[in-house]
C-alpha positions in Angstrom: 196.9 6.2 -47.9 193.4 5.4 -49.6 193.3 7.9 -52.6 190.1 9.6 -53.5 186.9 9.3 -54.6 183.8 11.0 -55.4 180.6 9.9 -54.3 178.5 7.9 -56.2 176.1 10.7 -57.8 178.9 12.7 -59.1 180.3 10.2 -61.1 177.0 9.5 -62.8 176.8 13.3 -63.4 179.6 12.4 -65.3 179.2 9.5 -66.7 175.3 10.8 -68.1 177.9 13.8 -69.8 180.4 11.6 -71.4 177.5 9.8 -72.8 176.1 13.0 -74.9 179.5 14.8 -74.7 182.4 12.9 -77.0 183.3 15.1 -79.5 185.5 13.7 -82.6 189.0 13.7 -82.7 190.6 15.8 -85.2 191.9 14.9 -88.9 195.5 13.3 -88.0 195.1 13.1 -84.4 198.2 11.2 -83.2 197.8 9.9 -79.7 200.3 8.5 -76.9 200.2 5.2 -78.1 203.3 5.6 -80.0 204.9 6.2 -76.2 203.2 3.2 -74.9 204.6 0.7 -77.3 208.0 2.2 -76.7 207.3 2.2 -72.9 206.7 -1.9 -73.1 209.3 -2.7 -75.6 211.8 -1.3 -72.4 209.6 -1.8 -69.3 211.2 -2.3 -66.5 210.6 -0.9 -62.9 212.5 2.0 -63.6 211.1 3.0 -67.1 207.1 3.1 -66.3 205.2 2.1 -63.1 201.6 0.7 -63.8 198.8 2.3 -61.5 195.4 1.0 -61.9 192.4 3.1 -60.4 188.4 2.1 -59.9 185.5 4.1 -60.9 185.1 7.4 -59.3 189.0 7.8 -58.2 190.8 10.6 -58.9 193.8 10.4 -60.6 195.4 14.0 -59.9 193.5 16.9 -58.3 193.7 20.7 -60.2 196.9 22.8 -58.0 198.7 20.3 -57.3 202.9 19.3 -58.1 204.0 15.9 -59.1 206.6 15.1 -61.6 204.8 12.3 -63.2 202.1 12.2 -66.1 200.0 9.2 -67.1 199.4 7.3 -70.3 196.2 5.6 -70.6 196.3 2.1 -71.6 192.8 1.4 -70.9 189.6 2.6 -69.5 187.8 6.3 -69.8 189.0 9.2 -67.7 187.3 12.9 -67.3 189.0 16.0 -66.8 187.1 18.8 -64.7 188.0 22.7 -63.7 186.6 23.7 -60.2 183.9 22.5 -57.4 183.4 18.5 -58.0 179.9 19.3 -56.9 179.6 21.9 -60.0 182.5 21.1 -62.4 183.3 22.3 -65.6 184.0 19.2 -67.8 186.8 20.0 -69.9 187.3 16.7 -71.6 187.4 12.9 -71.5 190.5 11.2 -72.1 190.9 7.0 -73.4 193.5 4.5 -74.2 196.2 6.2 -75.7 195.4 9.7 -74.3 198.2 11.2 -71.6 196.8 13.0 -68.5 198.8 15.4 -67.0 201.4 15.9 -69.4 200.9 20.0 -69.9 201.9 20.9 -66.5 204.6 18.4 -66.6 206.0 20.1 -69.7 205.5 23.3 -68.4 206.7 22.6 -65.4 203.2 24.2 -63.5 200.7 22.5 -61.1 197.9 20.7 -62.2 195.6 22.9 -64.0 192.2 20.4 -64.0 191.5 17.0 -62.1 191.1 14.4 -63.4 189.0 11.4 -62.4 188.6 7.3 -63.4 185.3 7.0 -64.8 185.7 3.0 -65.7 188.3 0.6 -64.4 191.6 2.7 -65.7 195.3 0.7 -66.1 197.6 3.7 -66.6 201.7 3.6 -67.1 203.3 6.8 -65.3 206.1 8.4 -66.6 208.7 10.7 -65.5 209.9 13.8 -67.3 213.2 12.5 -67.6 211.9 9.3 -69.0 209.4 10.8 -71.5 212.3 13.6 -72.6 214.5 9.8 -73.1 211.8 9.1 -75.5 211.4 12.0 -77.5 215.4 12.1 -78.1 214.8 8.9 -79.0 211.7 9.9 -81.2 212.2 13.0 -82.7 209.8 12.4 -85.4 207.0 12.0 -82.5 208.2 16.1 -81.5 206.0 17.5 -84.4 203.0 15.0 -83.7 203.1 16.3 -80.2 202.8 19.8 -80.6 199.9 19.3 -82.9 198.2 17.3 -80.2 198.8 19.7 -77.7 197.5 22.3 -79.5 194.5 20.4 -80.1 193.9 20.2 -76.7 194.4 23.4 -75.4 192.0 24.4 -78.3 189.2 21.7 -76.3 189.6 22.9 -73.1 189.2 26.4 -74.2 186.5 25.4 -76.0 185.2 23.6 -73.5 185.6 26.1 -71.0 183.7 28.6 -73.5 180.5 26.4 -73.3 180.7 25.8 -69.6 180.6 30.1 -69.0 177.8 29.7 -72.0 175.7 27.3 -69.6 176.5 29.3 -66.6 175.6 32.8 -68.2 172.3 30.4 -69.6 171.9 29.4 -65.6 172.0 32.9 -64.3 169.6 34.2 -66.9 167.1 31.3 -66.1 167.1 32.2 -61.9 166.9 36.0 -63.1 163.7 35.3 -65.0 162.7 33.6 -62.6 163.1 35.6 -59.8 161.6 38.3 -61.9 158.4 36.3 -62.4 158.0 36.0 -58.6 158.3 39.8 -57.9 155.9 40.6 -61.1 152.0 40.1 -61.7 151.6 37.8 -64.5 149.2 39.7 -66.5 150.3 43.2 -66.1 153.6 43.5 -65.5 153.6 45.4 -62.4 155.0 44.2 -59.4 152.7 41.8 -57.2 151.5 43.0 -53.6 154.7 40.9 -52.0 157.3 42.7 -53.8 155.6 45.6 -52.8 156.0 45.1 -49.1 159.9 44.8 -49.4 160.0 47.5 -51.1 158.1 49.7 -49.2 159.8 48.7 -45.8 163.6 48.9 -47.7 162.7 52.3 -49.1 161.7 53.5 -45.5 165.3 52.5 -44.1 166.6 54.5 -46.7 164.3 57.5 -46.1 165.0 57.2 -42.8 168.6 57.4 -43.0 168.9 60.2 -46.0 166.4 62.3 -44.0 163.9 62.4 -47.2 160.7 61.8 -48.4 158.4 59.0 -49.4 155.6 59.3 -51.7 152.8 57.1 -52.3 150.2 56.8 -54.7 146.9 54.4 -54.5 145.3 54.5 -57.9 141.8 52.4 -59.2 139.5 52.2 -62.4 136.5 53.9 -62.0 133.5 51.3 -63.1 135.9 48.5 -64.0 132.9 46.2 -63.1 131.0 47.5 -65.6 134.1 47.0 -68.0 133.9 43.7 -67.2 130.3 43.4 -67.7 129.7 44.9 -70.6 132.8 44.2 -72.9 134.0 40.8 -71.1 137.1 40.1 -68.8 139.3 40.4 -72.1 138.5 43.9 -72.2 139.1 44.3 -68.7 142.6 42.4 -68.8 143.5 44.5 -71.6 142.4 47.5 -69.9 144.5 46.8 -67.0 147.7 46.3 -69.1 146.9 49.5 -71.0 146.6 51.3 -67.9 150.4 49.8 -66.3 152.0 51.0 -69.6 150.3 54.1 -68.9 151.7 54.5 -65.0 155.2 53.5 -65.6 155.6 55.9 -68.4 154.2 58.5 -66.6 156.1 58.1 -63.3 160.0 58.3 -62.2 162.8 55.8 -62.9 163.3 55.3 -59.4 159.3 54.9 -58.5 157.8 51.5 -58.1 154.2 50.5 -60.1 152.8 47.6 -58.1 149.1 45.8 -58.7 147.7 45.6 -55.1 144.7 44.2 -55.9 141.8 43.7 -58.6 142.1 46.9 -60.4 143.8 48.9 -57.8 147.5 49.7 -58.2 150.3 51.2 -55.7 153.1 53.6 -56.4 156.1 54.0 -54.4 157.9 57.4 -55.0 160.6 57.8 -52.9 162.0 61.4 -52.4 159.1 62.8 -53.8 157.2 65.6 -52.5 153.7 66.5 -52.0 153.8 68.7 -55.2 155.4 66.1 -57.1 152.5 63.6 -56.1 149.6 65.5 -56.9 151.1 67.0 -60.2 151.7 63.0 -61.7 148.9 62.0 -60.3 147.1 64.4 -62.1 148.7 63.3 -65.3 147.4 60.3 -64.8 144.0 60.6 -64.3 144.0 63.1 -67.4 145.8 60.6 -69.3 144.0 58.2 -68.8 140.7 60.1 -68.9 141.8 60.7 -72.4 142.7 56.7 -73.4 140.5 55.3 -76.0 140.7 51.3 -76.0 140.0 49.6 -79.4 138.5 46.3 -78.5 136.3 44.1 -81.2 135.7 47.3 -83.1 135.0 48.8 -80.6 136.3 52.1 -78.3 136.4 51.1 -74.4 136.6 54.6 -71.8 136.7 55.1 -68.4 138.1 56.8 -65.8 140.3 57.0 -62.3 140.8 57.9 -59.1 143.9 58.4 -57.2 144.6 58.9 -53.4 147.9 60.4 -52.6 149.5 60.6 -49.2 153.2 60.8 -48.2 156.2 60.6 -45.3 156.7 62.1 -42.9 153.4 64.5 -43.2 151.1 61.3 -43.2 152.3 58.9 -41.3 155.1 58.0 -38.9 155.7 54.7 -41.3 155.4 53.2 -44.5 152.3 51.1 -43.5 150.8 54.2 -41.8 151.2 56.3 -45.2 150.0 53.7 -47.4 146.8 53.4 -45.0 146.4 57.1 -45.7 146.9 56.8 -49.3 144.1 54.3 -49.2 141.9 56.7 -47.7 142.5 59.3 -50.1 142.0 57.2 -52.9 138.2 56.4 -51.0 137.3 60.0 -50.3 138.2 60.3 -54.1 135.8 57.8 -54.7 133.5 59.1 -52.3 133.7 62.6 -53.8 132.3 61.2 -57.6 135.5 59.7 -58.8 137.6 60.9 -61.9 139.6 63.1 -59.4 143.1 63.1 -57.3 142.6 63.7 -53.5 145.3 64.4 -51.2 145.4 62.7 -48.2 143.9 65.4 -45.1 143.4 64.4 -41.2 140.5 66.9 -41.3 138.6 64.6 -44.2 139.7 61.7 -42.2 137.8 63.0 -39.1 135.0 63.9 -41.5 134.9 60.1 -42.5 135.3 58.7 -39.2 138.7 57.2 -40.1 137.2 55.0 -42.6 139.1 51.9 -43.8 137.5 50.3 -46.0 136.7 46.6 -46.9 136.6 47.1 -50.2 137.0 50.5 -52.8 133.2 51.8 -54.6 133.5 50.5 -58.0 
């Protein structure tokens, strides 16, 4: 039977790791080398058999039994834990080095796999053979431990920085999936996270029988912001007024930017009491901020639109359409002021949707 072998790009991987990856031996280090010597002073067919292996083959695979371990008498090895598409490199083993040898002694299955990364000549050796050694060697007893010990303490080690890099991996796809759910410059969530959020908290209302609140807040004059004091001021504004809405709302409710200087929020369970009294809070908060900008003090105000499930709408997009309106009757009405969302001011209006809010 062929044995093994990993493709091409895998051993790379790890041949580009052992590069940057051999770390020193410790202070009195004492390999199998002693073994070898001994092993061609009585060679013979049924002392040691030789086994040669190419690049890329793999010696032993991790679970599995064999009463054999292998000295290395030349070439590189690496020993890897797990998927050979995402292993954790435990070590890399040279001439001298034995493979296999703890779960001989131990009497276990393979607890890595290991894998030829150059041309490797090994000599196997039985456990009877290698326990014919030591009682012939018992001086070599006390080396061995120590180099056991040794490499337990690498693989452990080794093993350490592998859940290091992994914990590193998760943390990087975390932040990044947070930066695709967030706007950049405020910190709110963007207009697509929005819309997941909005149809997922609609199942849930849905099945809990509840309620689902939503908010449509904008600046009053932002343009003029802009105008007068730059599109610094205006940035800063923005982030100012975010801080502002997620201190002023629940844990549970969502602050989304869903466009320019017009911002969402999702309150699920909330009722048409608890929506008007926030949203009051917030326009008199915010009525109330002061920006400092290049000694300067920057004020304005906002207007919110309010509307929630089921009273407004038969679906999240329906109550958010409502919401919208609110927020332009609010406009409409001299801004700096909360409106709840009415059918009867909606027939007043002719069902307006608008293009785009007054500033």
């Amino acid at each position: 039977m062929n044995p093994k072998q990993i493709s091409p790009a895998q051993l790379e991987k790890l041949l580009s790791i052992q590069a940057v990856s051999q770390p020193p031996r410790p202070e009195g280090y004492t390999s199998f080398l002693q073994v070898l010597t001994w092993m061609d002073e009585k060679q013979s067919g049924q002392t040691a058999l030789e086994r040669v292996c190419v690049p890329g083959e793999i010696i032993m695979e991790e679970n599995e039994t064999e009463n054999i371990f292998y000295i290395i008498r030349s070439g590189y090895a690496a020993v890897v834990k797990g998927s050979l598409n995402t292993p954790t490199v435990l070590g890399f083993r040279k001439v001298g080095d034995a493979i296999g040898e703890m779960a001989l002694l131990e009497n276990r299955p393979r607890s890595a796999t290991v894998i030829a990364l150059t041309d490797v000549s090994l000599w196997s050796m039985s456990r009877e053979t290698f326990y014919q050694f030591l009682a012939e060697n018992p001086a070599f007893n006390l080396n061995l431990m120590s180099m056991l010990s040794w490499r337990i303490r690498e693989a452990s080690e080794e093993l350490q920085r592998g859940y290091a890099r992994e914990q590193q991996q998760v943390e990087v796809l975390e932040d990044l999936s947070e930066q695709a759910v967030r706007d950049p410059l405020t910190g709110a969530f963007n207009r697509r996270y929005m819309d997941k959020v909005l149809a997922d908290e609609m199942i849930r209302t849905l099945q809990t029988n509840s309620t689902l609140g939503i908010l449509m807040a904008d600046v009053d004059h932002f343009k003029q912001v802009n105008d007068t004091y730059g599109h610094k001021a205006g940035d800063m504004m923005l982030q100012e007024l975010v801080k502002l809405l997620k201190h002023s709302v629940r844990g549970a409710d969502s602050v989304c930017r869903y466009g320019g200087e017009e911002f969402a929020i999702l309150m699920p369970g909330a009722s048409l009491d608890v929506l008007g009294r926030i949203a009051e809070e917030i326009r008199a908060r915010f009525e109330a901020l002061r920006l400092e900008f290049d000694g300067r003090q920057i004020q304005t105000t906002i207007s919110l639109g309010a509307a929630s499930y089921p009273q407004h709408g038969s679906n999240g997009s329906e109550v958010l359409i409502h919401a919208d309106q609110a927020l332009y009757q609010a406009k409409r009405s001299g801004r700096n002021r909360v409106v709840i969302y009415s059918p009867a001011a909606d027939e007043e209006t002719g069902h307006e949707t608008r293009p785009g809010l007054l500033p």
